[in-house]
C-alpha positions as CSV (number, residue, x, y, z in Angstrom):
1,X,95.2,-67.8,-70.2
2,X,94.1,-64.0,-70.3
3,X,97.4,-61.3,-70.1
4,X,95.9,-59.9,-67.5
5,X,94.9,-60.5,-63.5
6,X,93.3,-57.8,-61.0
7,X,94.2,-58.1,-58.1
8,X,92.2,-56.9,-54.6
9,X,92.0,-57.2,-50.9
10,X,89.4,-58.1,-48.3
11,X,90.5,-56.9,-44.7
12,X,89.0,-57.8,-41.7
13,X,87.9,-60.9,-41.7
14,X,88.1,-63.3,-38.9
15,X,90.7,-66.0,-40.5
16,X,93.0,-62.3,-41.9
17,X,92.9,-60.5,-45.5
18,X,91.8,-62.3,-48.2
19,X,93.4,-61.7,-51.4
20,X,91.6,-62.6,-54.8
21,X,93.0,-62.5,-58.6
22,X,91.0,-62.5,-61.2
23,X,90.8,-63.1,-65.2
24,X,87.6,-62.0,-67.1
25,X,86.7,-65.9,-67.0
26,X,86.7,-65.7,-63.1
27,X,88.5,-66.2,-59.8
28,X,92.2,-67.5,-60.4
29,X,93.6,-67.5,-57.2
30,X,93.3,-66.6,-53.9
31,X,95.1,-66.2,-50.5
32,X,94.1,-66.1,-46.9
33,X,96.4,-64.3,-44.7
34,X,98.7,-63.1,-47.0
35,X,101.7,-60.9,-45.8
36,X,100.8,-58.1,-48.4
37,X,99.2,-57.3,-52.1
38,X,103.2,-57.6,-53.5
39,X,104.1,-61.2,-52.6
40,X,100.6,-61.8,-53.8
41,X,100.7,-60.4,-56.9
42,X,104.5,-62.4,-57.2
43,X,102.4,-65.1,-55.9
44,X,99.6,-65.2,-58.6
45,X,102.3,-64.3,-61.7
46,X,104.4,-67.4,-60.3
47,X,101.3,-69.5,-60.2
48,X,99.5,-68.3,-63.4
49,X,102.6,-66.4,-65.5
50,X,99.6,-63.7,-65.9
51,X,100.1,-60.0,-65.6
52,X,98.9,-58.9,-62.5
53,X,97.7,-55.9,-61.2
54,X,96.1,-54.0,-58.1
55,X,95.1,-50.6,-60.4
56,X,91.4,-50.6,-60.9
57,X,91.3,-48.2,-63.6
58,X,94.0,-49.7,-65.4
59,X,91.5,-53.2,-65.6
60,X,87.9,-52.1,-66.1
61,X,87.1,-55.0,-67.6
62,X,87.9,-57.1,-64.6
63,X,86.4,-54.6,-61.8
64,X,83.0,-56.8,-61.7
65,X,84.7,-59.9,-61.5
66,X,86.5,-59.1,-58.8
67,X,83.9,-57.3,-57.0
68,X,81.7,-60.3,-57.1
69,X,84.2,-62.0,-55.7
70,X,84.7,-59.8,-53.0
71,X,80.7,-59.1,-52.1
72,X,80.3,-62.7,-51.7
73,X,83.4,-63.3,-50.2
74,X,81.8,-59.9,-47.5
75,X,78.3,-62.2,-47.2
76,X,80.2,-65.6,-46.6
77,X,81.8,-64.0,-43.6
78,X,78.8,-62.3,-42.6
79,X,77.0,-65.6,-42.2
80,X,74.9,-64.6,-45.0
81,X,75.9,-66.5,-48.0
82,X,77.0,-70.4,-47.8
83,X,77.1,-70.9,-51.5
84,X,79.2,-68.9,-54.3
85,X,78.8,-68.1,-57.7
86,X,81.1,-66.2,-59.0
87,X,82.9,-68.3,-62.0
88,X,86.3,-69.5,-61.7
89,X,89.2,-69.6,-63.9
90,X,90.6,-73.0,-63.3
91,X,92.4,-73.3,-66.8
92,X,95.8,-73.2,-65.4
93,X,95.1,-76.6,-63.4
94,X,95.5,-80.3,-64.3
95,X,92.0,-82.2,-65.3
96,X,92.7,-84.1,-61.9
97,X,92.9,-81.1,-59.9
98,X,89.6,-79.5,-61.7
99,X,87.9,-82.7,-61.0
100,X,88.7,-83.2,-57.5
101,X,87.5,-78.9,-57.3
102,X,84.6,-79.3,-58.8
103,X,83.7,-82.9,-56.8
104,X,84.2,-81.0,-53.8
105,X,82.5,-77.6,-54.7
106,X,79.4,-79.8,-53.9
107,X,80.3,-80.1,-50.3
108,X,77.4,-77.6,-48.8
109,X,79.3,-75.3,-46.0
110,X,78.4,-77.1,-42.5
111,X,79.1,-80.4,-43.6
112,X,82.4,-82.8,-43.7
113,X,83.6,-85.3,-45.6
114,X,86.8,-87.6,-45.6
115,X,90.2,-87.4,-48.2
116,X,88.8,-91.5,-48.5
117,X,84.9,-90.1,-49.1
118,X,86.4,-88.1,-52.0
119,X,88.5,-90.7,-53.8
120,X,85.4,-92.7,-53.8
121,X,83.1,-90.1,-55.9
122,X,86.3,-89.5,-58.3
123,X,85.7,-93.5,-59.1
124,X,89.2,-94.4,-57.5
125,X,89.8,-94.9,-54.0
126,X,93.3,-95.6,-54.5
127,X,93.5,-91.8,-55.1
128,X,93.8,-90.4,-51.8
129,X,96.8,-89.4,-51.9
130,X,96.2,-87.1,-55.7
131,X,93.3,-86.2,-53.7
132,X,95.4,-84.6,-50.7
133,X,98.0,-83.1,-52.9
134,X,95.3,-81.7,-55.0
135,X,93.6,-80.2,-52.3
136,X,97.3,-79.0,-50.8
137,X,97.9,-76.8,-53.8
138,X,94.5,-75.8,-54.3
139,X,94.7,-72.4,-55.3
140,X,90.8,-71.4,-54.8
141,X,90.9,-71.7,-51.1
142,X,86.9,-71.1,-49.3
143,X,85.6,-71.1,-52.7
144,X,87.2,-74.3,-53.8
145,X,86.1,-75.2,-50.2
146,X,88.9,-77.4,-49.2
147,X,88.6,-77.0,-45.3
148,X,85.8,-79.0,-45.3
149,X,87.9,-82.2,-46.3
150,X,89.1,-84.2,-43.0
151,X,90.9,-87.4,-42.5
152,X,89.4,-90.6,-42.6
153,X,89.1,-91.1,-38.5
154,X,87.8,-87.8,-38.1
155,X,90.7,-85.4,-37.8
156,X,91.5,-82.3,-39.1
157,X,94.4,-83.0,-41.2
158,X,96.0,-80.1,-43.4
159,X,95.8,-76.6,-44.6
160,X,97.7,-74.0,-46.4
161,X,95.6,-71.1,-46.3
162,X,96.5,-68.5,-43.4
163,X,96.9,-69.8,-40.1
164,X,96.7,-73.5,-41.3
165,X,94.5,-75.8,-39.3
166,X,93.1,-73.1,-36.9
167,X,92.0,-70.9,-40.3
168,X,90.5,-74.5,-41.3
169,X,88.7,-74.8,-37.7
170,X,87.4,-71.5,-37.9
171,X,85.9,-71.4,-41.1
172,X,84.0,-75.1,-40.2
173,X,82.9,-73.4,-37.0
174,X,81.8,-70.2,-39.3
175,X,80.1,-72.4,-41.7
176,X,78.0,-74.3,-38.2
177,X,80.0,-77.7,-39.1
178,X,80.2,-79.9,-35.6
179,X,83.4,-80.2,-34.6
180,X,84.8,-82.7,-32.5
């Protein structure tokens, strides 16, 4: 891993601030609804046993990093972006957890699938379980886009970013996925 994390802030958005960390590979982690930039910054060096920071000048080489990842984080809310590209940095995660990210990466925003669907396209349905605990501790949250993973029989089951299932609700209904 890189010695060093920038850390910054999105405010105003409708599920809270968003907090994103980042390496000069890409995003590391991110929070939604966070309490404030210290317990996320205790948060990330927990998570990643990086060196974080929030000082801009003291990180110039991971300013456009994180600004990417804030401007499309701006556009996603704004209904103007639905896809992201701004690289990750997913080093710090099992091969599990990286496959079951990037399987569901591939879910376009608007559209649902099932804990059971994603088991499946892993090659092992007896997974669903890794696949819900993977997806619990997923550290990427809206750009690993977790909240578009439901239970098998249609309901919405789980989520640790902000407000939990509502945050999940309301970035589906953002996104123009048909609830039920």
């Amino acid at each position: 891993m890189d010695e060093l994390a920038l850390a910054g802030k999105l405010d105003e958005t409708p599920v809270g601030a968003v907090y994103v960390a980042c390496t000069t590979v890409g995003v590391v982690q991110v929070w939604i609804g966070a309490p404030h930039m210290v317990a996320f910054i205790a948060a990330v060096r927990e998570h990643t046993k990086l060196v974080v920071i929030d000082a801009r000048e003291q990180a110039p080489q991971l300013v456009p990093v994180l600004d990417q990842a804030l401007n499309e984080l701006r556009q996603y809310f704004a209904g103007t972006r639905r896809a992201f590209d701004v690289p990750l940095d997913m080093r710090a995660l099992s091969d599990f957890q990286r496959r079951v990210y990037d399987n569901i990466r591939h879910i376009p925003a608007g559209r649902i699938e099932s804990y059971n669907d994603i088991a499946r396209q892993l090659g092992n349905p007896k997974t669903i379980r890794a696949v819900g605990g993977a997806l619990a501790r997923n550290p990427l949250p809206i750009f690993v886009p977790c909240h578009r993973v439901i239970g098998a029989d249609g309901t919405m089951v789980g989520y640790s970013g902000g407000a939990g299932i509502e945050t999940k609700r309301l970035l589906l209904k953002l996104e123009g996925a048909l609830l039920f």
